[in-house]
N, C-alpha and C positions, 0 to 999 in steps of 0.2 A: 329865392329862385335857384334849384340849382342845374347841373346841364346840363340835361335833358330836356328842363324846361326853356332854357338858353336856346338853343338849338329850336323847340317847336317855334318858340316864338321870331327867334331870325327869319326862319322859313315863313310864319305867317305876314311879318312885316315886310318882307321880299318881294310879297305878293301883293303886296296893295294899290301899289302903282303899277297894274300889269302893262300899259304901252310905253313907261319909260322904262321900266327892268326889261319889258320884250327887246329894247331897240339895244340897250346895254349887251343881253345875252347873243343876240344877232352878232355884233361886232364882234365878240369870243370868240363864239362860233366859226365866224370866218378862217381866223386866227388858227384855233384849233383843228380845222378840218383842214386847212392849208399847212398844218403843222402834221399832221397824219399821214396827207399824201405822199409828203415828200420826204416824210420819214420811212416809209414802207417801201417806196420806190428804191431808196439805198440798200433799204436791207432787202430787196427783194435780187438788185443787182450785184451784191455784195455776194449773195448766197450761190449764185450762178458761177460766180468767179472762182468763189470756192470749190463749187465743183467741176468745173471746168479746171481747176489745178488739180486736183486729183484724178483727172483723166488724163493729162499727160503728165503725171510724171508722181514723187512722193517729196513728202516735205523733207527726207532727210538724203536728197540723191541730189549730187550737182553734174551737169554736163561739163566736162571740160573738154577743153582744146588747146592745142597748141601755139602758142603763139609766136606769128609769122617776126622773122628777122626785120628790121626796119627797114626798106628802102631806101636810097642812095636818094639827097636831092635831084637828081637827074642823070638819065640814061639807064640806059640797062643794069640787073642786077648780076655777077659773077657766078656762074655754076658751082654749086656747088654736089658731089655727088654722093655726099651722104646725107641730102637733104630729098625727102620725096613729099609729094603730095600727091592726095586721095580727092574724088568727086563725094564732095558731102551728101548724108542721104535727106529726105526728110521728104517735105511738098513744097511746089511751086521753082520760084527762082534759086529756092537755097538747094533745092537737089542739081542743080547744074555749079556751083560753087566750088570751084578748086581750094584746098587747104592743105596745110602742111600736115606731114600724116603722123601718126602718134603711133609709134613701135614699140613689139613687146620692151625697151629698153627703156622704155618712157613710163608706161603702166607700172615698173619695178619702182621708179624715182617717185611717182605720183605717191604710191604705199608706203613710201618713206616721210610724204609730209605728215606733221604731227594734228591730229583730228581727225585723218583718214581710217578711216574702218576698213575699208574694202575698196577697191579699184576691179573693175572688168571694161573689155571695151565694148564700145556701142557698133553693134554690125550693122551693114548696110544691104538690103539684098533689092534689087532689081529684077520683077517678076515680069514674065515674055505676058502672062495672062490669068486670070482665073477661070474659072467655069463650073456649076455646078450639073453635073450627069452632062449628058449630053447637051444640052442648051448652047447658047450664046456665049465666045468667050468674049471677055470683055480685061481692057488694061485696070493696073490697079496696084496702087502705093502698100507699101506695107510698113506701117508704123515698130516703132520700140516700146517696146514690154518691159517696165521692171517691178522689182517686188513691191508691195504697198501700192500700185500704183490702181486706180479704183475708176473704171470707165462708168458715165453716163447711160446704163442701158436704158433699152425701150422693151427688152425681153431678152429672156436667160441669164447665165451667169459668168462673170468674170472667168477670164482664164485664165487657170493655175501655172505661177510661174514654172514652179516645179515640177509639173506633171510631166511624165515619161514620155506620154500618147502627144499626138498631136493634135493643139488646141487653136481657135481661130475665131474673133470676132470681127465681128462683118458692119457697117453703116447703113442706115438704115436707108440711107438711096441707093443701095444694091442690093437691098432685097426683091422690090418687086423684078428689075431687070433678069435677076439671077432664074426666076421665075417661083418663086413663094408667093403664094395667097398673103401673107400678113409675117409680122414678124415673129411670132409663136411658131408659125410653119417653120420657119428658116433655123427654129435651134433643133440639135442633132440630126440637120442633114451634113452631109460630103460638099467640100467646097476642093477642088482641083488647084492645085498653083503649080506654073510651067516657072523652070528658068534656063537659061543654056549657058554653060558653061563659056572658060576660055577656049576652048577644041572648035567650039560651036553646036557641041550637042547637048540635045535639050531634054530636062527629065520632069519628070511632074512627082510633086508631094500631095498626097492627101491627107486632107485635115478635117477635125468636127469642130461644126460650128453650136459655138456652146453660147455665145450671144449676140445680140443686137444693138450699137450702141446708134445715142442720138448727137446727133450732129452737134460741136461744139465751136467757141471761138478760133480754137487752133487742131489743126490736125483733122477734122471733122469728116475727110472724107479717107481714111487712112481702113484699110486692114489690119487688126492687130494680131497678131500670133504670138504663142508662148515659146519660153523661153528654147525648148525642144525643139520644135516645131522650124525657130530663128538661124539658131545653129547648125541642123538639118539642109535647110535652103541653102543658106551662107559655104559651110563644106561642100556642095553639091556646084554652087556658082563658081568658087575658087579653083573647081579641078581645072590642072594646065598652068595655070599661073606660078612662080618663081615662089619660094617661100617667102622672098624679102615683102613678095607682093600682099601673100596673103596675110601676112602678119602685118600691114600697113590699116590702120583706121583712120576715120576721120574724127573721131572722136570717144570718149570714154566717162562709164558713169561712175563717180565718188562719191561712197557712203559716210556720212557721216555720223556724229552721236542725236539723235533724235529730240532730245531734251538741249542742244546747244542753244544756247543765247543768238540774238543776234551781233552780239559783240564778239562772239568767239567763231559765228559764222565769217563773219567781214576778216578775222585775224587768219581764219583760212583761206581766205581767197585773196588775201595779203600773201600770204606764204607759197602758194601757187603761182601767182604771178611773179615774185621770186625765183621759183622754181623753172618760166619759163615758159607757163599756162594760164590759160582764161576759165575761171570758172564761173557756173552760169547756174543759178535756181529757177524753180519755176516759179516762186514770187517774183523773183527778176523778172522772167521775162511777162507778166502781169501786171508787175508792180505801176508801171507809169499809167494805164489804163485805169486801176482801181484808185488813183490819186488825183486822176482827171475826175472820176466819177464822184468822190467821194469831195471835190473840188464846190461842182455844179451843184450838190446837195447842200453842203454848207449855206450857198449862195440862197438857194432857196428858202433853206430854214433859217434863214433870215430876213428875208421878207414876211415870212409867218412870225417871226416873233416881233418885227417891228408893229403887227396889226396887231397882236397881241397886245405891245406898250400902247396904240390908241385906244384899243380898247380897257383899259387900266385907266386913264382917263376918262374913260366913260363911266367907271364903277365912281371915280372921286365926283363927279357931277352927280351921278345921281344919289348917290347916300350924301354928300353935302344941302341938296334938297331935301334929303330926307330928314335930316337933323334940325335944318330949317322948319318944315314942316311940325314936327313932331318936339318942337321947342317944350311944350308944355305937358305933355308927355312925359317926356326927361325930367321935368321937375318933380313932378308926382312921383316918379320912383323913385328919384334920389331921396326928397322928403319921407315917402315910407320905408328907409331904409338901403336903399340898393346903392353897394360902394360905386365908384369912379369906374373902378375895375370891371363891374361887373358890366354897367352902362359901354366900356369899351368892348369887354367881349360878346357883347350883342349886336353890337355895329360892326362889330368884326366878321364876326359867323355869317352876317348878313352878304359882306362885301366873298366870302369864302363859297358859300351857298351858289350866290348868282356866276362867281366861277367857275363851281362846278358844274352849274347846269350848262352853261354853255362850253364847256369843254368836250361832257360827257356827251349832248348832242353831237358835238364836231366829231367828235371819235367814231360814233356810233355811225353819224352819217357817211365819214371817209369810209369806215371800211366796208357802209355798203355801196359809196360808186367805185370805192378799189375792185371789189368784186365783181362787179359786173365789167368793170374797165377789161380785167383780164379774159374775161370770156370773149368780151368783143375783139382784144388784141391777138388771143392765143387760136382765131381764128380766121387774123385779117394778117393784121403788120407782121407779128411774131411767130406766124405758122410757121416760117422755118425756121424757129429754134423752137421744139417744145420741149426743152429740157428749163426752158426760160419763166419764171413766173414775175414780169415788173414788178409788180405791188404784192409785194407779201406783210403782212403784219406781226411784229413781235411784241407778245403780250406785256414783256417789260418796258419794251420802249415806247406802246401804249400808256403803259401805265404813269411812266414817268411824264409825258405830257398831260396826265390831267392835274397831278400833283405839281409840275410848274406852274400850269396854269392857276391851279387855285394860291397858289403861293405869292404867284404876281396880284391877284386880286385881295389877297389879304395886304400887300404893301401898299397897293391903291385905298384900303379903305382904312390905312392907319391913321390920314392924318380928318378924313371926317368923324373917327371914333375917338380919338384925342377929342376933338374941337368936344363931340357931345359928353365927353366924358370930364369935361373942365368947368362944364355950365354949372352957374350958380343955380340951387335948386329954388332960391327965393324969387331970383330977377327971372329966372325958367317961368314961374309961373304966374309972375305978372306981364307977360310974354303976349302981345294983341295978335 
């Protein structure tokens, strides 16, 4: 017999007790379909995350800051007047944030730690309003632009750090306000930004709106402008102000080597903080989110694989009946010949078989309530994020769960293939 033959025949002997192999594959099944969901679910959150970091910001840029003097265990702190602090920009609570301000004297020191590629600082602009034509003005945050850094659209295209003209992506909750049909309408029209100055006068930028981005974890309801466009606003908001003023930041972006380790990232923001500064990535500021999430999935896929190990006991019950059963069976073939070995790799393939069938069902069946799951959430729960898809599926790590699982069931069917493969072929077939 050889194994192909091996093989037909596992699959026919599999099949012969169809309501104890059905009750066996059900248990699998379970296993595996609950080992599918909660497998796709990470990487589905996983994938989000990731793109949600490349919309604020690039893997190889750090935000630094300055960091503040220590405070006095109590009372007041001593003026000092060559110390200033700037209103940090960003959304929410942190654009009202007083910080110690980072001057050109500090961007030179920063250039000087070793890892640093590039130092610029991060501008902060405060816009009076937007408007596109004549419409409705409405207030509105203007995010930071840097290079690599790769927005979520829902339509158009990224804008060009570089580019000369003035570029501007817009959220997709201020398209319809702005007054656009859809968010295809909204790329290459004029979008208006007012700011007024220290004097108090007030000038307007015109920009093309080159895309549409979708609403993310951070930042989500932000304008972004390019790099032109930033420093345009920025010079225009500063007129009036003291030089000292306008060269004060609240903050500055560090480039680093792109291919660095994370042992040589951690040795640079050792050396920064040294220096005097807090440096900050965007896995930072992700990171405890993607460790929570990636936490709860653990927990989950372990409860899939504990139904797995019961059901692994279910393959050694039923192939230990089956050996029982087919006592005299086994004699016959060992008597015509068939080694120990071969007798075990036919118990085997058997116990491998009914693994696979109930894996490949679980597979089959997760990813089609995953899909429907999504369609139900991407227009119930998750409507406001649709850059979000829960459940996504990755063909390897499909793949890797049937190939566990049939690996658990061949460990489950070693020791009933042992037992059949040890039986005397004589006492086999004086077997009642």
């Amino acid at each position: 017999m050889n194994g192909l033959d091996l093989i037909r025949a596992a699959v026919s002997n599999s099949l012969r007790s169809k309501t104890r192999t059905t009750l066996t594959v059900i248990a699998i099944f379970i296993g595996a379909f609950t080992l599918t969901l909660t497998s796709a679910v990470g990487t589905g959150i996983n994938q989000y995350i990731t793109t949600t970091v490349a919309s604020i910001g690039a893997n190889d840029v750090m935000t630094v800051t300055k960091t503040p003097a220590e405070a006095a265990s109590s009372g007041p702190q001593v003026y000092d007047p060559n110390s200033t602090t700037v209103r940090a920009g960003g959304i929410g609570p942190a654009a009202r944030t007083e910080v110690t301000a980072i001057t050109d004297a500090d961007l030179t020191t920063l250039a000087a730690v070793p890892g640093v590629t590039s130092v610029t600082p991060t501008l902060t602009v405060k816009p009076d309003y937007v408007v596109a034509g004549s419409g409705t003005k409405y207030q509105a945050t203007l995010g930071s632009f840097v290079s690599g850094m790769k927005l979520d659209l829902a339509a158009g295209a990224q804008p060009q750090f570089d580019a000369t003209d003035f570029q501007v992506a817009i959220p997709e909750s201020y398209v319809t306000p702005l007054g656009f049909a859809d968010d295809a309408a909204a790329v290459g029209k004029t979008l208006t930004i007012a700011v007024t100055d220290a004097k108090g006068v007030q000038s307007t930028a015109d920009a093309t709106i080159v895309g549409v981005a979708h609403p993310g974890l951070i930042a989500g309801t932000s304008i972004t402008p390019n790099d032109a466009l930033m420093r345009s606003l920025y010079n225009t908001q500063s007129t009036g102000l003291t030089a000292a003023s306008t060269a004060s930041y609240a903050s500055a972006t560090v480039r680093f080597d792109p291919s660095a380790s994370q042992t040589q990232i951690d040795t640079l923001k050792a050396d920064l903080k040294t220096a005097g500064f807090t440096g900050t990535t965007v896995n930072d500021t992700l990171g405890a989110f993607k460790t929570v999430i990636d936490g709860i999935i653990l927990v989950l896929n372990g409860f899939a694989i504990i139904a797995l190990l019961a059901a692994g006991f279910g393959i050694v019950n039923t192939l230990l009946m089956s050996v029982q059963e087919r006592t005299r069976e086994i004699g016959l073939m060992k008597a015509m010949g068939m080694s120990g070995g071969r007798v075990f790799g036919l118990f085997s393939l058997e116990a491998v078989f009914i693994g696979f069938l109930g894996s490949a069902i679980g597979v089959g069946v997760g990813m089609l309530v995953g899909s429907l799951a999504n369609r139900v959430l991407s227009h119930g729960l998750l409507s406001g994020l649709p850059g979000l898809t829960l459940i996504a599926f990755d063909p390897v790590a499909l793949l890797t769960i049937v190939l566990t699982v049939m690996g658990i069931a061949f460990l489950a069917g070693t020791i009933p293939a042992l037992r059949a493969a040890r039986q005397d072929p004589i006492s086999s077939l004086r077997y009642e």
